[in-house]
C-alpha positions in Angstrom: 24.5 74.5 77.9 23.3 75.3 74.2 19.5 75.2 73.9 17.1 73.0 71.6 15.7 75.3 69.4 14.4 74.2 65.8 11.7 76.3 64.8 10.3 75.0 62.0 10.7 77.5 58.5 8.3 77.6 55.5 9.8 78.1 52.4 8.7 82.2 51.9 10.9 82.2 55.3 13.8 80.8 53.6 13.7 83.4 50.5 13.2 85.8 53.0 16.1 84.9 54.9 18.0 84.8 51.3 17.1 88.6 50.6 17.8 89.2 53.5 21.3 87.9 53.5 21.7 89.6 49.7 21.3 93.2 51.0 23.0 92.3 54.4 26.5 91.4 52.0 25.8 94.4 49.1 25.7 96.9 52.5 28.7 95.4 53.8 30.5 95.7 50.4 29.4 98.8 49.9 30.5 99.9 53.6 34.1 99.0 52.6 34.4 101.2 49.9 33.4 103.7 53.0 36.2 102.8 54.9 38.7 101.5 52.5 41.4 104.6 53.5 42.2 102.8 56.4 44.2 100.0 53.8 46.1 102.7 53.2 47.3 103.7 56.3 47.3 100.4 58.0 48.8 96.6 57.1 45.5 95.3 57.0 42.4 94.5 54.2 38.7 95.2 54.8 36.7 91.9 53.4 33.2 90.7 53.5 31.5 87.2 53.7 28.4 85.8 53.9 29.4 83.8 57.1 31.2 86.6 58.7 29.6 89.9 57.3 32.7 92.8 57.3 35.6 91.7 58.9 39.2 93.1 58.7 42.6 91.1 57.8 45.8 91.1 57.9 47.5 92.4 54.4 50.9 90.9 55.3 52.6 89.2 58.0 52.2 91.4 60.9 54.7 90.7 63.9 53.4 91.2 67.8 52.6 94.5 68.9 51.6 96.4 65.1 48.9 99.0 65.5 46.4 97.9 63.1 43.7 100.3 64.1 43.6 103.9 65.7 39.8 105.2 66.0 38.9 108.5 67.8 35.7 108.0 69.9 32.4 109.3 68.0 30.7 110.1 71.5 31.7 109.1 75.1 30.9 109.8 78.5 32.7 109.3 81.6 31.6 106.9 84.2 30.2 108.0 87.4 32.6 106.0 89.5 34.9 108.5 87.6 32.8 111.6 86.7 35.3 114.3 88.9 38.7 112.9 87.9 39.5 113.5 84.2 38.7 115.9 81.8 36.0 115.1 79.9 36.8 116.4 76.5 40.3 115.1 76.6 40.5 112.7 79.4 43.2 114.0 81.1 43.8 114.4 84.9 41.2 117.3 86.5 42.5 119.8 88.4 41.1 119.3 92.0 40.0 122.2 94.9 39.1 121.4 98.2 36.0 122.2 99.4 33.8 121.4 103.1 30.4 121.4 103.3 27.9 120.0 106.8 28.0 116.4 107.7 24.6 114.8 107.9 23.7 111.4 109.4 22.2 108.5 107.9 18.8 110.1 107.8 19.7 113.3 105.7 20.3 115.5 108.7 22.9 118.2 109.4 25.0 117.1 112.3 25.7 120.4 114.1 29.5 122.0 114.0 30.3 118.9 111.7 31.7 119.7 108.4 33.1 116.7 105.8 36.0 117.7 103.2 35.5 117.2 99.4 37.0 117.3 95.9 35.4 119.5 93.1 37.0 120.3 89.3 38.4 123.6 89.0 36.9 124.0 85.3 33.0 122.9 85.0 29.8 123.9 83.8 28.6 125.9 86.5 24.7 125.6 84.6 24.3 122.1 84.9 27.2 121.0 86.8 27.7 117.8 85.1 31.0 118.1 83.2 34.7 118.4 84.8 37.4 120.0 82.4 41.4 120.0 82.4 41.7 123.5 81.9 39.8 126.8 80.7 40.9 126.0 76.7 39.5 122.5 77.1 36.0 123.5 77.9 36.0 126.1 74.7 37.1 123.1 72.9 33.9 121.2 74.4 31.1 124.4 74.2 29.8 123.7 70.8 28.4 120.3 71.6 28.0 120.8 75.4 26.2 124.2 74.9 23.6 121.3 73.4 23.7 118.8 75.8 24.2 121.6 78.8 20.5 122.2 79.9 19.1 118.1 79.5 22.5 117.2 80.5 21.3 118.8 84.3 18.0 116.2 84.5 19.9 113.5 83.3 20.2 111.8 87.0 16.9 112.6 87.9 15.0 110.9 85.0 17.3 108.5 85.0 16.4 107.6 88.9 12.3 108.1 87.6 12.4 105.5 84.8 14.9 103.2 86.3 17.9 103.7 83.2 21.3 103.8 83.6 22.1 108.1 83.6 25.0 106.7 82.1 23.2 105.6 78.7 21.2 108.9 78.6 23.9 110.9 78.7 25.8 109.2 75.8 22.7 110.1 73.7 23.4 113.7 74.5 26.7 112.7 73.9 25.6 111.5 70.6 23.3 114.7 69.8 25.7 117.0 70.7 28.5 115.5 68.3 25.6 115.6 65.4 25.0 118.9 65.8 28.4 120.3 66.3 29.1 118.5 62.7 25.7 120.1 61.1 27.2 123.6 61.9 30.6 123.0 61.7 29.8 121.1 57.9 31.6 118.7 58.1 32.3 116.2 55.8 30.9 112.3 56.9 33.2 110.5 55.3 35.8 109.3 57.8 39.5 110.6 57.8 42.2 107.4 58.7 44.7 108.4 61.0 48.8 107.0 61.0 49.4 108.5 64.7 47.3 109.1 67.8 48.0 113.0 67.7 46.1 112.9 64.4 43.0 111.1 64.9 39.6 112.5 64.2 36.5 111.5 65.7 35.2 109.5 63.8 31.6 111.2 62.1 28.6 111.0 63.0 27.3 109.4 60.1 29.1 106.3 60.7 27.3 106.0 64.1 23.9 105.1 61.9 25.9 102.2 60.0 25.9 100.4 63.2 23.8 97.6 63.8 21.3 98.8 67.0 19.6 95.4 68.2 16.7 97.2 68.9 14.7 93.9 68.3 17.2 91.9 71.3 16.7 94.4 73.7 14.5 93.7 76.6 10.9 95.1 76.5 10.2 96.2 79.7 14.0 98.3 80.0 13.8 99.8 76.3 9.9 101.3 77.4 11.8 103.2 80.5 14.1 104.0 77.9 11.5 105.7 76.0 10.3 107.4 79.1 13.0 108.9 79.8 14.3 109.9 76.4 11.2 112.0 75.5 11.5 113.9 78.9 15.2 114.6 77.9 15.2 115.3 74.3 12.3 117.5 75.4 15.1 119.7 77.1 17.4 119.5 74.1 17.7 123.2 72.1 15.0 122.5 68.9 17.7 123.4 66.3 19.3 120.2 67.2 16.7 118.1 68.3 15.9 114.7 67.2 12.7 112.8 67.0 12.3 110.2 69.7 12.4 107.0 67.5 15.9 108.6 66.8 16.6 109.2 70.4 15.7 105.1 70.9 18.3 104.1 67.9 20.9 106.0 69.4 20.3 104.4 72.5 20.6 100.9 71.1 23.2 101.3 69.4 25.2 102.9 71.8 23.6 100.3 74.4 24.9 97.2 72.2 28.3 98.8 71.1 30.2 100.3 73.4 33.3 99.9 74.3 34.4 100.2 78.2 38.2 101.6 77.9 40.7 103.0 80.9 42.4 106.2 80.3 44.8 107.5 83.4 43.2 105.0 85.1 39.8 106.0 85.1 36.8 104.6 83.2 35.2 106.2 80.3 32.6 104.1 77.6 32.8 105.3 74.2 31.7 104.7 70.7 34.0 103.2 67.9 32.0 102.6 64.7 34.9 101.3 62.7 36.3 99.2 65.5 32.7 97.7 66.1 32.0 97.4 62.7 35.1 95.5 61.4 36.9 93.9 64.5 35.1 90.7 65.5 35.2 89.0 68.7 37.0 85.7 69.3 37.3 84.2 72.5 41.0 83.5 71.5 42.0 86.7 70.2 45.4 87.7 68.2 44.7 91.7 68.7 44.1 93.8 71.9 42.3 97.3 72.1 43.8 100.1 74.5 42.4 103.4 75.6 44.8 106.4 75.1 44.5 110.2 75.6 41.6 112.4 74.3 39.3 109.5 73.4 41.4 107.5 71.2 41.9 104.0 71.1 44.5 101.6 69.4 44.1 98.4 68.4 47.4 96.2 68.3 48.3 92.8 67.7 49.4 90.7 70.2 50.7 87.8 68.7 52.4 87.5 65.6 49.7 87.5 62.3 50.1 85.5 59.3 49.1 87.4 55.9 45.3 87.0 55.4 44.3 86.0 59.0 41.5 87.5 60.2 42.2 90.0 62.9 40.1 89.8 65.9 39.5 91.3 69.7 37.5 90.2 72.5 34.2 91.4 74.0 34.4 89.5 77.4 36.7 88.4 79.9 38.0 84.9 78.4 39.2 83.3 81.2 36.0 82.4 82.3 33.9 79.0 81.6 32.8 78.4 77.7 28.9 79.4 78.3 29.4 81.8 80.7 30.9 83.7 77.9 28.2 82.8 75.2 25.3 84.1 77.6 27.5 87.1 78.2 27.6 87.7 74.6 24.2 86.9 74.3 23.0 89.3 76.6 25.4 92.4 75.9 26.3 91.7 72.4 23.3 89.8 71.5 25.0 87.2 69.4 25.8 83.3 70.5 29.6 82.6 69.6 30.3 80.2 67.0 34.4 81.4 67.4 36.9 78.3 66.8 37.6 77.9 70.7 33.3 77.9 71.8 33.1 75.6 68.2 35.6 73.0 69.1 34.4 69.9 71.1 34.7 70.3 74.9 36.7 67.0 75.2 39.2 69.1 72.7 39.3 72.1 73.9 40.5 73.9 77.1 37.4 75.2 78.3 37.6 71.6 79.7 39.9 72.7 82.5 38.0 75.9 83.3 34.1 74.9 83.3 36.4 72.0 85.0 35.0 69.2 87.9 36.7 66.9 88.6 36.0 63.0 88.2 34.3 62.3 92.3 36.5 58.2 91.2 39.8 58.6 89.6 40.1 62.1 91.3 42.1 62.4 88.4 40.0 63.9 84.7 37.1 66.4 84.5 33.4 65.8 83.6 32.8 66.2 79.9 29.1 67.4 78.4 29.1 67.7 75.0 26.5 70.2 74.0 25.0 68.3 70.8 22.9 71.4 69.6 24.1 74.9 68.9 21.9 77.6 69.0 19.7 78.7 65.5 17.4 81.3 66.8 18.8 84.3 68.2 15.2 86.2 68.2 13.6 82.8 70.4 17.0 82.9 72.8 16.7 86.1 73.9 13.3 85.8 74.6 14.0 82.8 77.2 17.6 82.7 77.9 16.1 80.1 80.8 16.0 77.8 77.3 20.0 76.8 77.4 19.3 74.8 81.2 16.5 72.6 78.9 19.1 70.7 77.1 20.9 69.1 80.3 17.8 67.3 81.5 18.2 63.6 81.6 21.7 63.8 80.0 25.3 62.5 81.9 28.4 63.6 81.7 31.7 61.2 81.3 34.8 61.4 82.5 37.6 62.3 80.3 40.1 59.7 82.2 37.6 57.0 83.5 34.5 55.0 82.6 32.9 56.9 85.0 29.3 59.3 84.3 27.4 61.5 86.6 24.0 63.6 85.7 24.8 66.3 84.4 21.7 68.6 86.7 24.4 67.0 89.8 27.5 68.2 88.4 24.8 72.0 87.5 24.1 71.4 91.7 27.7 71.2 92.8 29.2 74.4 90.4 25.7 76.1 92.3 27.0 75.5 95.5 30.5 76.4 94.2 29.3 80.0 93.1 26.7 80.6 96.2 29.8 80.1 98.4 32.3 82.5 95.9 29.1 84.7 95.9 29.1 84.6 99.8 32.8 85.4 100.4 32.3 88.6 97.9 29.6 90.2 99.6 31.6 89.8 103.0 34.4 91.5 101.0 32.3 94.0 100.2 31.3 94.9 103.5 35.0 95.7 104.7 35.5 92.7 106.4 38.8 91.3 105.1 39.8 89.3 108.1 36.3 86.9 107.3 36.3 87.2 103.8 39.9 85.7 103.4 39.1 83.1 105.7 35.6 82.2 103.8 38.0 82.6 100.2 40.6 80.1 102.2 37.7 77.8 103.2 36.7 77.9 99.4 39.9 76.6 97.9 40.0 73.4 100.7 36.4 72.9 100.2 36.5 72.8 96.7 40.4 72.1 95.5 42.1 70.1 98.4 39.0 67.5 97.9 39.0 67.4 94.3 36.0 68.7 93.6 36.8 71.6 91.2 39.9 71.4 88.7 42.8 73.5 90.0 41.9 75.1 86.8 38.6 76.1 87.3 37.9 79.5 86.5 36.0 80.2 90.1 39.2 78.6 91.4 41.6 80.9 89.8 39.7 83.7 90.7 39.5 83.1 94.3 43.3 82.8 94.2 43.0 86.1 92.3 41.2 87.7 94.8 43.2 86.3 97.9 45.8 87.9 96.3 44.2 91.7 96.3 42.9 91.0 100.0 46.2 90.2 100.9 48.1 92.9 99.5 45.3 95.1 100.8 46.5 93.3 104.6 49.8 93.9 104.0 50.5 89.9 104.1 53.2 90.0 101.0 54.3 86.9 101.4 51.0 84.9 101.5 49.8 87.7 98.2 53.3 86.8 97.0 51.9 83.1 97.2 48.8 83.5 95.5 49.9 85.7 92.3 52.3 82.8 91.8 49.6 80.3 91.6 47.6 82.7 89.7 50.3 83.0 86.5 50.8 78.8 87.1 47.3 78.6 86.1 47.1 80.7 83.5 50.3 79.6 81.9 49.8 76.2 82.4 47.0 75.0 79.8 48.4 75.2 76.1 46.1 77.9 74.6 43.8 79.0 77.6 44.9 82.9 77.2 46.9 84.3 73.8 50.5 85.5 74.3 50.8 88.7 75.7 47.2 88.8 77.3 46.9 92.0 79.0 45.4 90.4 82.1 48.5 87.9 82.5 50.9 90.7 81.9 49.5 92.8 84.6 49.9 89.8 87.0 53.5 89.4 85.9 53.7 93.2 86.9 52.3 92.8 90.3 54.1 89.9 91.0 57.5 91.2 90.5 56.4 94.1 91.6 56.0 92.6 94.7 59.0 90.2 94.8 61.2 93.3 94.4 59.6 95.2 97.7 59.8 91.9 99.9 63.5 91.5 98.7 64.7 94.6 99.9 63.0 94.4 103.2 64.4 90.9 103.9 68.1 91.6 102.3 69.4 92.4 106.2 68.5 88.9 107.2 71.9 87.2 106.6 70.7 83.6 108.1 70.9 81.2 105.8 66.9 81.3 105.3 66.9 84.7 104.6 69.7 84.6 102.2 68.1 81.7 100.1 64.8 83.7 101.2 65.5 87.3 99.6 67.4 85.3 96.7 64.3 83.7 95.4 62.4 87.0 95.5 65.1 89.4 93.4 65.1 86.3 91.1 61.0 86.4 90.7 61.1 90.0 90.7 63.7 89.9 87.8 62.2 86.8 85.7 58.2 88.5 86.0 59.0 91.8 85.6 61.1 91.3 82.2 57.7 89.6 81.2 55.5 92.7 82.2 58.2 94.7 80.1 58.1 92.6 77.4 54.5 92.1 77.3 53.5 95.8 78.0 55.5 96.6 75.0 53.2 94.6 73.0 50.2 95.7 74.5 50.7 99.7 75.1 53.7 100.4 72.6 57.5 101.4 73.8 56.7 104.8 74.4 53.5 104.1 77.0 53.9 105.8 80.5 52.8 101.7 81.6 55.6 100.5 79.7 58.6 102.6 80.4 57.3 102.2 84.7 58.3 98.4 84.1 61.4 99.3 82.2 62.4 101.1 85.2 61.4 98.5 87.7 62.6 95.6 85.7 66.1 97.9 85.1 66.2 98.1 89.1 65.7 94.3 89.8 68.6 93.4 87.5 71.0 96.0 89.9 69.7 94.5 92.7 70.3 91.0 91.9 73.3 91.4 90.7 74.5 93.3 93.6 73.1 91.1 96.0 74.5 88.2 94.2 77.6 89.5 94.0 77.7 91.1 98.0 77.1 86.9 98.8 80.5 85.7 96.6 82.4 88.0 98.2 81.5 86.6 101.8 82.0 83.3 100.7 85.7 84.3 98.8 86.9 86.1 102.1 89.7 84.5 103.9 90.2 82.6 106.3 91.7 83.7 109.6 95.1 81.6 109.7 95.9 79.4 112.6 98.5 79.9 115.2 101.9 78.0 114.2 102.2 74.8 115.8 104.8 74.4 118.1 108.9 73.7 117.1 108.8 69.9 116.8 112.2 67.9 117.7 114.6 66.8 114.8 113.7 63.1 115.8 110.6 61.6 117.1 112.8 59.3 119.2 113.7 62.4 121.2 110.7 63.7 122.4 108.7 61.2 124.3 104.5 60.2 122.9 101.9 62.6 125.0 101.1 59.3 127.2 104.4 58.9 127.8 105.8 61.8 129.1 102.4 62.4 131.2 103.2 58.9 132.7 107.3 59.9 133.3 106.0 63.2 135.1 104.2 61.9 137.6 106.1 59.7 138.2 109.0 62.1 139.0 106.6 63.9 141.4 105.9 60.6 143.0 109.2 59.8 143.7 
């Protein structure tokens, strides 16, 4: 709920503001001259307002699926939960060796004659042992700026573990360092080259790293002082030639901290920096472009719906299908701004984040509790100080009904989405311990709890998402039919508000993609069942199968672009459904068009009926011939 904060302003505050605002807009304007070549390569504009800062347009009507955007990573660093797989200078798959080395136990020791097997890259750093490479000519590639990063780069997880900071975040800094100096000695030019294809994009410089905003003022206290800690150990261990002071260090930190972006290349996760991206795609929580990782660090941004001439072109930092302020405090708190985007803007009674914050009216079981928040937030800088703040505006206020005269407190209806999420909550952590068997049954117990007695909206975001996650556990069970189930509910939901996800939203695609996925492997394992059920049974699948996997296709095409390895994997699986329909449709009209065995031919019958006596008849003239 938005919070109440009017903090009263003198007038020296308001001029301030106004200079402020001034030399916010000449920077911006002055930033698009920086970065105007990408007009020339791409359909769009770069334009500046004093409501919106830079932003970036369309320059003509752009149809579904234009790349507006290709942006080579300034810096990135590959997650842990990833750290072996890819290359990380090109992101492409590692080459793996085996390797054994002795079990221990829980308590650190070696159990005796007990080896474990592991995975290791075949290229790495064998100084610091903290970067996996493709192949030999990839890590020459790397050596200029990892020869930089190589000795801190070996501490990282160790200060990080000291001071309590992500190693992650310190080792983008290097990451950052490392591509600074690499440009020093290399002298190279800061201006930033626009590229037309993937296979020509530059990272983008250095330089344009500093033109992003850091939030070094939103960031919490306590963290950014471990920061500090452990960026003056680590810079410490950084060659002097490159070195930066530690204030630097800090900046780099923020910024990185409060821009990056968290992409999947060959399925694994990497977080990189993309000034111009940051810098000129705004969020909107309903968005008309998408951004997708590709190979070596590059990412594309492409529209996913069709784009009038002028419209602003926009992506999304957070997960939208998710309640209205869940997404503002997760903006808040990661991006450090409060959305004002035309969906969080519109009236709740108006808009479909009705549905998914959505309870359900306790009389006419019918409409969903409506709070209008009446105050929208002013201070940022006061927010993020007490985020507690947005729970101060529900006290003493009710909630109506959208269908019904009916009004509740709104501090119940905060009580009974509490319960909703300890429960969700409860069923995770089970999840999470292995225990599928229990965990479906507590996310099984969920939905009757909280859909089959109208307490949530089928719509509800927690809702969909337990049906969501039924559907993994399922899968993961082998139940098909019951995951089968629960994907279908999951697209129902999502398809079935007006305007809750864009066209072509990656998230629905994929589920399209699974589901027919699905349909298509449950069809052929039922097609030998030739009783009437399992005719009409393996029917309905192929169909599914065909209908959501000409979706995925269509939609992947959109998202990824023709040529993607995603896209051409639904070609072929949408391609196969169509033969198997079709020849299962057709093997069922030819059983049906066989003919029939014929009859035996009656027997001669006389020339006159009058000569050949009824059946009674001659039974009755029989015996009585034997009786006589």
């Amino acid at each position: 709920m938005a919070a109440t904060t009017e903090p009263t302003v003198s007038a020296q505050d308001v001029a301030a503001s106004a200079d402020a605002t001034k030399k916010k807009t000449k920077k911006a304007i002055a930033d698009n001259i920086k970065y105007a070549g990408i007009e020339s390569v791409m359909p769009v504009k770069l334009k500046t307002s004093n409501a919106k800062g830079r932003f970036i347009a369309a320059a003509k009507d752009i149809p579904a699926g234009t790349i507006v955007s290709i942006e080579k990573a300034s810096a990135s660093v590959v997650r842990n939960q990833s750290f072996s797989n890819i290359c990380h200078h090109c992101f492409k798959p590692a080459k793996l060796k085996q390797m054994t080395r002795p079990r221990v136990d829980a308590q650190g020791n070696q159990i005796a004659n007990q080896v474990e097997k592991f995975n290791v890259p075949t290229h790495s750093c064998t100084k610091c042992k903290m970067a996996a490479y493709c192949s030999e000519a990839c890590q020459k590639e790397h050596a200029a700026e990892h020869d930089i990063q190589c000795p801190a780069l070996a501490q990282v997880n160790s200060l990080a573990t000291a001071n309590k900071v992500m190693p992650e975040n310190l080792r983008a800094v290097l990451a950052l360092i490392g591509r600074r100096a690499a440009e020093k000695a290399a002298n190279r030019d800061q201006a930033p080259d626009f590229a037309s294809s993937i296979s020509t994009a530059k990272p983008t410089p250095f330089g344009c790293v500093l033109d992003m905003n850091p939030n070094r003022h939103f960031t919490d206290r306590e963290k950014l002082k471990d920061a500090e800690n452990a960026l003056k150990d680590l810079i410490a261990l950084v060659p002097e030639h490159a070195r930066v002071t530690l204030s630097e260090a800090v900046e780099l930190y923020c910024i990185f901290y409060s821009n990056q972006h968290n992409i999947s290349v060959n399925n694994q996760q990497v977080l990189a920096l993309y000034p111009i991206t940051s810098l000129y795609f705004n969020h909107s929580c309903i968005p008309n472009c998408v951004y997708v990782g590709e190979v070596d660090g590059v990412i594309c941004v492409r529209t996913m719906t069709d784009v009038p001439a002028d419209t602003e072109l926009t992506i999304s930092y957070v997960e939208i299908c998710q309640p209205r302020e869940q997404r503002r405090r997760d903006l808040l708190l990661t991006r450090h701004f409060w959305c004002k985007c035309r969906r969080c803007s519109t009236l709740l009674s108006k808009s479909v984040d009705r549905f998914m914050d959505g309870i359900q009216c306790s009389e006419c079981q019918n409409g969903v509790m409506i709070f209008e928040e009446t105050k929208e937030v002013q201070d940022i800088n006061e927010l993020m100080t007490d985020v507690a703040a947005l729970d101060q505006e529900i006290q003493g206020k009710f909630a109506q009904c959208e269908s019904c005269p009916a009004q509740i407190e709104v501090t119940k209806l905060v009580d009974v989405l509490k319960a909703a999420i300890t429960d969700y909550g409860a069923a995770h952590q089970t999840l999470q311990t292995g225990d599928f068997n229990r965990g479906r049954l507590m996310l099984e117990k969920f939905i009757k709890d909280y859909e089959s007695t109208h307490i949530l909206s089928p719509y509800n975001a927690y809702l969909v998402n337990t049906y969501t996650t039924l559907m993994n556990v399922c899968t993961q069970m082998q139940d098909l039919d019951r995951a089968i189930r629960y994907n279908q509910v999951v697209v129902e939901r999502m398809e079935g508000i007006e305007g809750a996800v864009p066209t072509n939203y990656p998230r629905l695609v994929e589920y399209h993609f699974t589901l027919g996925d699905m349909c298509l492997k449950q069809a052929k394992k039922k097609a030998s069942n030739r009783t009437p059920l399992g005719r009409n049974t393996t029917r309905k699948y192929l169909s599914e199968a065909k209908s959501s996997l000409e979706k995925a296709y269509e939609g992947r095409k959109v998202v990824f672009g023709e040529n993607s390895p995603s896209t051409q994997a639904a070609k072929r699986l949408f391609e196969e459904s169509k033969r198997e329909y079709n020849a299962y449709t057709k093997s069922l009209e030819k059983k049906k068009k066989k003919p029939a065995v014929p009859a035996p031919a009656p027997a001669a019958q006389p020339t006159s009926p009058a000569a050949a006596p009824a059946p009674a008849a001659a039974q009755a003239q029989k015996e009585t011939s034997a009786s006589a």
